[in-house]
Backbone as numpy.savetxt, mean C-alpha at the origin, in Angstrom:
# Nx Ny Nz CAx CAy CAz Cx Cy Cz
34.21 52.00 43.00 33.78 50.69 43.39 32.90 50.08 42.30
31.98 50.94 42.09 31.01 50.30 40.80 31.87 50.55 39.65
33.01 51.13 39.16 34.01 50.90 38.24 34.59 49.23 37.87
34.93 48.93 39.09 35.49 47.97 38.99 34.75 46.54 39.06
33.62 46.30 39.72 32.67 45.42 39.41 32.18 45.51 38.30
31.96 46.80 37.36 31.47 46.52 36.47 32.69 45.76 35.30
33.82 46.21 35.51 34.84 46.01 34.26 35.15 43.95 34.99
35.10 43.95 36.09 35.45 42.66 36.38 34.23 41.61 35.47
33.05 42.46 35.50 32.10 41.56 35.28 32.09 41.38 33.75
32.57 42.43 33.15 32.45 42.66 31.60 33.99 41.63 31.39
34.73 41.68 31.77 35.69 40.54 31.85 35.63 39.44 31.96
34.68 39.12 33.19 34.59 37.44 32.85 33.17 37.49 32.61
32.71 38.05 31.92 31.69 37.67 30.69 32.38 37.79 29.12
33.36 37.97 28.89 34.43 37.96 27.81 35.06 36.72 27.67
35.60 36.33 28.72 36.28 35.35 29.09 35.34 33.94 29.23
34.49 34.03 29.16 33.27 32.75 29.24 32.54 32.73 27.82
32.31 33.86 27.29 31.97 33.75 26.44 33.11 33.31 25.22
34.45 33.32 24.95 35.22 33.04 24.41 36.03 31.37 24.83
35.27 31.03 25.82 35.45 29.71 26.46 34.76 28.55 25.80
33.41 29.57 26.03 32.35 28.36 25.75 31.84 28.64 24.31
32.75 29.45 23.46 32.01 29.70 22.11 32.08 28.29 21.49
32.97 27.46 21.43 33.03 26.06 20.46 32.61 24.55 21.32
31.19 25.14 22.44 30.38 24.31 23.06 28.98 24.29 22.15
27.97 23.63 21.94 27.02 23.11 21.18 26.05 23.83 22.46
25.12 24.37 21.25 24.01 25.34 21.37 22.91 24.56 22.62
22.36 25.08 23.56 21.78 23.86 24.66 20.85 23.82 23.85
20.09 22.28 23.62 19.46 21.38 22.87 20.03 20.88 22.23
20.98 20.67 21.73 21.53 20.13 20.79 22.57 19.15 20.89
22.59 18.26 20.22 23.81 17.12 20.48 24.71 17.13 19.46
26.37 16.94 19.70 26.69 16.45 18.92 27.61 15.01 19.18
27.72 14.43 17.77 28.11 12.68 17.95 29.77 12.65 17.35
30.60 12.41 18.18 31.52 12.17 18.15 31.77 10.60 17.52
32.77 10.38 16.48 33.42 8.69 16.18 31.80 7.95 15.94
31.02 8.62 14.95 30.27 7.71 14.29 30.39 7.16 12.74
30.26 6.53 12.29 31.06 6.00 11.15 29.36 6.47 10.12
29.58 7.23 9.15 28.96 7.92 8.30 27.99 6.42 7.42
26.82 6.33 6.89 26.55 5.77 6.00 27.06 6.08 4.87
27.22 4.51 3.92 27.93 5.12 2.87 26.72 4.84 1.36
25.55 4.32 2.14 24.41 3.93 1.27 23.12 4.58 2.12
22.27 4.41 1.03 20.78 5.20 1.44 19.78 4.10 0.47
18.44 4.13 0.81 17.19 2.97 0.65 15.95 3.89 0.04
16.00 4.25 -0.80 15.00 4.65 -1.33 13.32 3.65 -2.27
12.26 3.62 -1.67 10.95 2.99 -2.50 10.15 3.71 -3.37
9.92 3.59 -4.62 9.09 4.15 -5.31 7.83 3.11 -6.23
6.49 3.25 -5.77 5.82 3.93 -4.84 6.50 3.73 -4.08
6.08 4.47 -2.82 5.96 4.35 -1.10 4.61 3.93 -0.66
3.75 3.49 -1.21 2.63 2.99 -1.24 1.74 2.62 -2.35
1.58 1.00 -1.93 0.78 0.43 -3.19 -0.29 -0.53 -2.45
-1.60 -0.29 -3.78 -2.78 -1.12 -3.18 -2.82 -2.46 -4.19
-2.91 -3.26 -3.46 -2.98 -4.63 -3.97 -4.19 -5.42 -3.85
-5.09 -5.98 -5.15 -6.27 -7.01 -5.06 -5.55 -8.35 -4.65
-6.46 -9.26 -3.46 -5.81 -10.61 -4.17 -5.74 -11.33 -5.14
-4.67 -12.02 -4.94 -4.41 -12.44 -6.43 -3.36 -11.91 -7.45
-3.38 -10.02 -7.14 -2.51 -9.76 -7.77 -1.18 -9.46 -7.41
-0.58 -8.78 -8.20 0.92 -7.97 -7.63 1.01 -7.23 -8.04
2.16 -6.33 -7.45 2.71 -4.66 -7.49 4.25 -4.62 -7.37
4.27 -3.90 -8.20 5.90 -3.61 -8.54 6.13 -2.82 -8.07
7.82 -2.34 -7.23 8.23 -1.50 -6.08 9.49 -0.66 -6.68
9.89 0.01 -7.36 11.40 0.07 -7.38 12.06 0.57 -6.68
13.36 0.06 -6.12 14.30 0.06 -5.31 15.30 1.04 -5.63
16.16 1.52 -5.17 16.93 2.54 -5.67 17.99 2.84 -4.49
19.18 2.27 -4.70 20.29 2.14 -3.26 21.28 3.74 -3.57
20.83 4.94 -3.06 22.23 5.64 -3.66 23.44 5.33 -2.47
24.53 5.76 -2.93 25.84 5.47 -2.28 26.66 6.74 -2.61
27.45 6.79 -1.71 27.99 8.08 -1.48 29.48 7.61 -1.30
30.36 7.65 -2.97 31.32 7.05 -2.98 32.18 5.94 -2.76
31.00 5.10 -2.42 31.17 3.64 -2.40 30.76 2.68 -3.48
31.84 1.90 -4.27 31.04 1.18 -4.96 32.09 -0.34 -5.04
31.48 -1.21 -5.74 32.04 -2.37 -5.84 32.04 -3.13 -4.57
31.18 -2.82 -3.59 31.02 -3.86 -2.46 29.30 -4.05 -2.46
29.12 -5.24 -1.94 27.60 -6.10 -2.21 26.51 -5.23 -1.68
25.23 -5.40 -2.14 24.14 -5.20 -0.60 23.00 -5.87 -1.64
22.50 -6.36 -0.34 21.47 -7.83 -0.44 20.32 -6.94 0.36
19.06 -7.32 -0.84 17.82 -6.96 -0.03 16.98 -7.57 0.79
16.04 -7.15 2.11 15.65 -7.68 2.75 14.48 -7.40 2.91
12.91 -7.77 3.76 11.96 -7.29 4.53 11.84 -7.44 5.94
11.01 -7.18 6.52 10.76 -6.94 7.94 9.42 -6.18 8.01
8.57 -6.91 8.61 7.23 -6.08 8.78 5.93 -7.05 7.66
6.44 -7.91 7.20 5.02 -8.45 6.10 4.55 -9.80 7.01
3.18 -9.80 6.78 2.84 -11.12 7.01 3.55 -12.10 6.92
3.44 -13.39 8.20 4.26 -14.48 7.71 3.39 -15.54 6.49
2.07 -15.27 6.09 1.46 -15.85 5.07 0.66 -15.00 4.16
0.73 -15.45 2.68 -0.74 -14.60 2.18 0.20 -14.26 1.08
1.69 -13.18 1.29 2.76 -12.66 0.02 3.33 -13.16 0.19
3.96 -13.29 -1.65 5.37 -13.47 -1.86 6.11 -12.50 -2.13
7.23 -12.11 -1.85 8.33 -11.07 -2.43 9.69 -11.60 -3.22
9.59 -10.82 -4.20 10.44 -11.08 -4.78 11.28 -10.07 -5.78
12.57 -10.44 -5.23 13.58 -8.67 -5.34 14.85 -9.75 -6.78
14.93 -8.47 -7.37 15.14 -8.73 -8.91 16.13 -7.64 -8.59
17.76 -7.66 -8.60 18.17 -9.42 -8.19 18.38 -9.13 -6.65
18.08 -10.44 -5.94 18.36 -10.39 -4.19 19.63 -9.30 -3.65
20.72 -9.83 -4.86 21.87 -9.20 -4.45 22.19 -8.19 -5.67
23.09 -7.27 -5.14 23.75 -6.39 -6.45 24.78 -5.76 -5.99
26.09 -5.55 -7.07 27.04 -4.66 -6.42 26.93 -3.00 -6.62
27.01 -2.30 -5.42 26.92 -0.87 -5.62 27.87 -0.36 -6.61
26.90 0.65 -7.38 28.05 1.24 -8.62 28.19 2.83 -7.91
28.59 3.55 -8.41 29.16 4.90 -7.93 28.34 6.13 -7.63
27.23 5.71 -8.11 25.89 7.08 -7.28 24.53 5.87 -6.84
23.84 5.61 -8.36 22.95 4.54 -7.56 22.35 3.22 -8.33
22.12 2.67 -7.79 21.75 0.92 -8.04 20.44 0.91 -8.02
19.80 0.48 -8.92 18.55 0.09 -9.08 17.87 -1.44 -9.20
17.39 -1.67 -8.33 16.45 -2.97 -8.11 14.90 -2.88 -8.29
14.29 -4.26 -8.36 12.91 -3.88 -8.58 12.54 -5.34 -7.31
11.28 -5.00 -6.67 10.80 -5.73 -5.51 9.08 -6.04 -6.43
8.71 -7.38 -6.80 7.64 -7.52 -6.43 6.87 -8.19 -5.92
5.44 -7.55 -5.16 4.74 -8.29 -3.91 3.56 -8.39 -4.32
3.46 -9.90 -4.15 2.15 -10.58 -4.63 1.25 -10.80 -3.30
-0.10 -10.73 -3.42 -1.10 -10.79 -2.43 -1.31 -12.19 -2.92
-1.29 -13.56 -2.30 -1.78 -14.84 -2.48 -3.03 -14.72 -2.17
-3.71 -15.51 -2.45 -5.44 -15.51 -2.21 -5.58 -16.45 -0.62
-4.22 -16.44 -0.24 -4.21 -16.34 1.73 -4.25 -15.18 1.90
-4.14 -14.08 1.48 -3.66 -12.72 1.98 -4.93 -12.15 2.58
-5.00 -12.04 3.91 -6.52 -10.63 4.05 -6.40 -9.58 3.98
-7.49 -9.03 3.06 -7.84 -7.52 3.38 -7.47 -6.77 4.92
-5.85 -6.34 4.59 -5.50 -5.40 5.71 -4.70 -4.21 5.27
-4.39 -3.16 6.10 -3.35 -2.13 6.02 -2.36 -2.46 6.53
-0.76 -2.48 6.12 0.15 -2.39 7.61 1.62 -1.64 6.45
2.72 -1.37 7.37 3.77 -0.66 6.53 4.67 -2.25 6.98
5.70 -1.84 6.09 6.91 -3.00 6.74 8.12 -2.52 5.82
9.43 -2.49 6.51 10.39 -2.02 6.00 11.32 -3.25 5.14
11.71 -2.65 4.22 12.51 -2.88 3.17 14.13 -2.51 3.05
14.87 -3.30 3.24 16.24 -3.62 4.04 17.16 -3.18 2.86
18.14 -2.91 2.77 19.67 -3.19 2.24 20.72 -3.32 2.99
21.38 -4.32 2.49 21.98 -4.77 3.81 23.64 -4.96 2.65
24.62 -4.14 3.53 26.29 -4.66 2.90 27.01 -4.25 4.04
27.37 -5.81 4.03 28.39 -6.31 5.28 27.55 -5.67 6.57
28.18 -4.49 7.65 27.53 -4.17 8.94 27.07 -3.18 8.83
26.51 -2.58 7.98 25.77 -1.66 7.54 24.63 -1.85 6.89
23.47 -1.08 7.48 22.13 -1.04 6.61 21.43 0.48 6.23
20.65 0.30 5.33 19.61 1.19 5.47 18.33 0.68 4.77
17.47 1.19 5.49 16.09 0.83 5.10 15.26 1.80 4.21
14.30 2.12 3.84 12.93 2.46 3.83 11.57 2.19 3.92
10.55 2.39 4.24 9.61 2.19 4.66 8.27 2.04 3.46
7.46 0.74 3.25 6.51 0.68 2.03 5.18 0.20 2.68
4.04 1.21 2.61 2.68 0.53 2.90 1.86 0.15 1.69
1.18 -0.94 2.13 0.80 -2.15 1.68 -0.52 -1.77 1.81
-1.55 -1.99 1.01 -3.06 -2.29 1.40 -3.29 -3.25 0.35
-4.25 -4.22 0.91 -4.62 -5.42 0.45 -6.35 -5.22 0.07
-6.85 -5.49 -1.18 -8.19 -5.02 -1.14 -9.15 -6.81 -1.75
-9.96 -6.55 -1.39 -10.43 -8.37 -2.17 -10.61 -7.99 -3.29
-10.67 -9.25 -3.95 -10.66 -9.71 -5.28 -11.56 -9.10 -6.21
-13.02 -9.08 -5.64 -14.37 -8.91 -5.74 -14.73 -8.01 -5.17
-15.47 -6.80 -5.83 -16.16 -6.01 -4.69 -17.25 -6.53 -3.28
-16.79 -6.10 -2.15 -17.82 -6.57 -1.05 -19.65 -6.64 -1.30
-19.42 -5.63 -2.08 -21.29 -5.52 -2.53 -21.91 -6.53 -3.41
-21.39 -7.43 -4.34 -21.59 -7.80 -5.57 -22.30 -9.31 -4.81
-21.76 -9.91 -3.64 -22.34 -10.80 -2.81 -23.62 -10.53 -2.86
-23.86 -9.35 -1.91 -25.20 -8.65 -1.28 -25.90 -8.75 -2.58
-25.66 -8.21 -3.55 -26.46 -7.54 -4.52 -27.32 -9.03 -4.93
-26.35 -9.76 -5.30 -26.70 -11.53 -5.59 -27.88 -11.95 -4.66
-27.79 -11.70 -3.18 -28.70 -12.31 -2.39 -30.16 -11.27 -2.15
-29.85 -10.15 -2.36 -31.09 -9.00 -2.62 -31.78 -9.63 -3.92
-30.59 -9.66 -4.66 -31.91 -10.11 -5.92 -32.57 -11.56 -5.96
-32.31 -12.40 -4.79 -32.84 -13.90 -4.88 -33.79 -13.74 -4.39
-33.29 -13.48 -3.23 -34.95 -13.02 -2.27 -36.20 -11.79 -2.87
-35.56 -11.18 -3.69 -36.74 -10.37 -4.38 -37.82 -10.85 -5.52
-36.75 -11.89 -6.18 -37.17 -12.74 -7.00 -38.24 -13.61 -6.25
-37.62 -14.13 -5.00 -38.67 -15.46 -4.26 -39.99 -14.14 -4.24
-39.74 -13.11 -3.49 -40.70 -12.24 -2.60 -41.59 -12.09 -3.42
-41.34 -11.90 -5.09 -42.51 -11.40 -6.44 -42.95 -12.98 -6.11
-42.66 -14.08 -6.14 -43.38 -14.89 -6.98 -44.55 -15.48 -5.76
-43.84 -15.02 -4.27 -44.84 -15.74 -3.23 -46.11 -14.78 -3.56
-45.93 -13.33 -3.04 -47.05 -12.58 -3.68 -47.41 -12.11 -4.66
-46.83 -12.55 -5.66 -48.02 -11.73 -6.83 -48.25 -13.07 -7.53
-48.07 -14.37 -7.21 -48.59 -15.42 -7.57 -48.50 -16.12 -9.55
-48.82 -17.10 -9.84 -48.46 -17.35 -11.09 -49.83 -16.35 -11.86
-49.40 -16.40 -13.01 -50.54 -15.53 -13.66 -51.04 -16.68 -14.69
-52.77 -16.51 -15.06 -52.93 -17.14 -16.18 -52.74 -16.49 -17.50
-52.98 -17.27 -18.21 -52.67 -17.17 -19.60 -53.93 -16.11 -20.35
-53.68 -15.18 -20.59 -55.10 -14.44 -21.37 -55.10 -14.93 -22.59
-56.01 -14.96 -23.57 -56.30 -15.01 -24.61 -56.37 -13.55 -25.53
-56.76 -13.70 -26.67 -56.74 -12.28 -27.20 -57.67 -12.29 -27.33
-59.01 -10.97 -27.56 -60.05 -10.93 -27.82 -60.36 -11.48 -28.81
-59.77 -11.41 -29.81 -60.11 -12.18 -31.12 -60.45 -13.87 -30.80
-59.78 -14.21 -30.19 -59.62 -15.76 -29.74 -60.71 -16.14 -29.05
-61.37 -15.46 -28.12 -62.39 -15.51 -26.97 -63.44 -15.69 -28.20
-63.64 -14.41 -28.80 -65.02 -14.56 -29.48 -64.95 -15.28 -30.54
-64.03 -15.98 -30.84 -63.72 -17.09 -32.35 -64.54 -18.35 -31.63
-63.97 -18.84 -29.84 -64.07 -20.02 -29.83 -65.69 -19.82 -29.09
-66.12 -18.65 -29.23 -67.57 -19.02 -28.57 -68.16 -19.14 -29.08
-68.15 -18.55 -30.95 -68.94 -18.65 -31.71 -68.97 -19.79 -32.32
-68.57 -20.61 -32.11 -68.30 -21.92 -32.91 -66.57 -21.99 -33.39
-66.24 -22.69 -34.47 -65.11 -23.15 -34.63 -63.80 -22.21 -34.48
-64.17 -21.33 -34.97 -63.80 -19.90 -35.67 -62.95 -20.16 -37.17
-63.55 -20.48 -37.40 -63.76 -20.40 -39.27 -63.88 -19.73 -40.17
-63.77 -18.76 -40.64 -64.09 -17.88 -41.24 -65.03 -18.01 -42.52
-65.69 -16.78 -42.33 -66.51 -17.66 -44.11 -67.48 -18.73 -43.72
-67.48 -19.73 -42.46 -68.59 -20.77 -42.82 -69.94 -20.30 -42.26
-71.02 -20.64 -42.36 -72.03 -20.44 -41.53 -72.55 -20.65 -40.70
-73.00 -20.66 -39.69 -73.26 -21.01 -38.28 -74.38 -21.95 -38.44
């Protein structure tokens, strides 16, 4: 009796296991009829700090994976609607056979405030995209202290002159006892 439960059981544990061998591991998904990218979005930096006023250069870098001779046009998403300009050298380009190189640069206008934020950076051909991701820090023009320092030294300036007051003029000893003695003349006689 325990012969045969056991061989039944070793059977259809054979039989299940040879069933379900070309089922996907539990956790795991797989994606049936998805259409492969045939481009990728690479930024170098991936992060740049910007004064206002100035700009920073980004380079772009589209690889493609046997695709070439069809368009992709660059984009943003994520920047202030005031403060930068961007500007991608050239907007458009045709993919060549590994990778395409563009250059992005982003100017901080002297609208721009001192902030942090990321915002993605597009390539776009026909219904296909890919992005990557570029953070931004914006720093002022001027160091924050150089204000302060200006108004510390006004008021320190006022603060000496309320108390320690104007000073008079000394004379030199020589001078004192020239003009008491008479003219100060040298040589004449008193």
């Amino acid at each position: 009796m325990f012969r045969c439960s056991i061989s039944r059981l070793l059977i259809s544990s054979l039989c299940l296991v040879l069933l379900f061998h070309s089922w996907p591991a539990l956790g795991t998904v797989r994606a049936f009829n998805v259409k492969q990218m045939s481009f990728g979005l690479t930024v170098d930096p991936s992060a740049v700090t910007i004064k206002v006023g100035d700009s920073a250069s980004v380079n772009l870098t589209t690889i493609s994976s046997g695709v070439s001779g069809s368009q992709v046009c660059y984009s943003e998403q994520g920047f202030p609607s005031s403060g930068f300009n961007l500007t991608f050298l050239p907007v458009c380009t045709a993919l060549t056979q590994q990778t395409t190189r563009s250059l992005l640069i982003v100017e901080a206008t002297p609208a721009a405030a001192p902030q942090n934020f990321t915002a993605a950076i597009l390539a776009i051909s026909g219904n296909e995209s890919a992005s990557a991701y570029l953070t931004i820090t914006v720093i002022p023009a001027i160091s924050p202290w150089i204000p302060w320092a200006g108004i510390l030294l006004f008021f320190l300036v006022i603060g000496l002159a309320l108390f320690v007051g104007p000073r008079r003029s000394r004379k030199s000893r020589n001078e004192k006892s020239m003009s008491e003695h008479g003219r100060g003349d040298i040589g004449e006689p008193k």
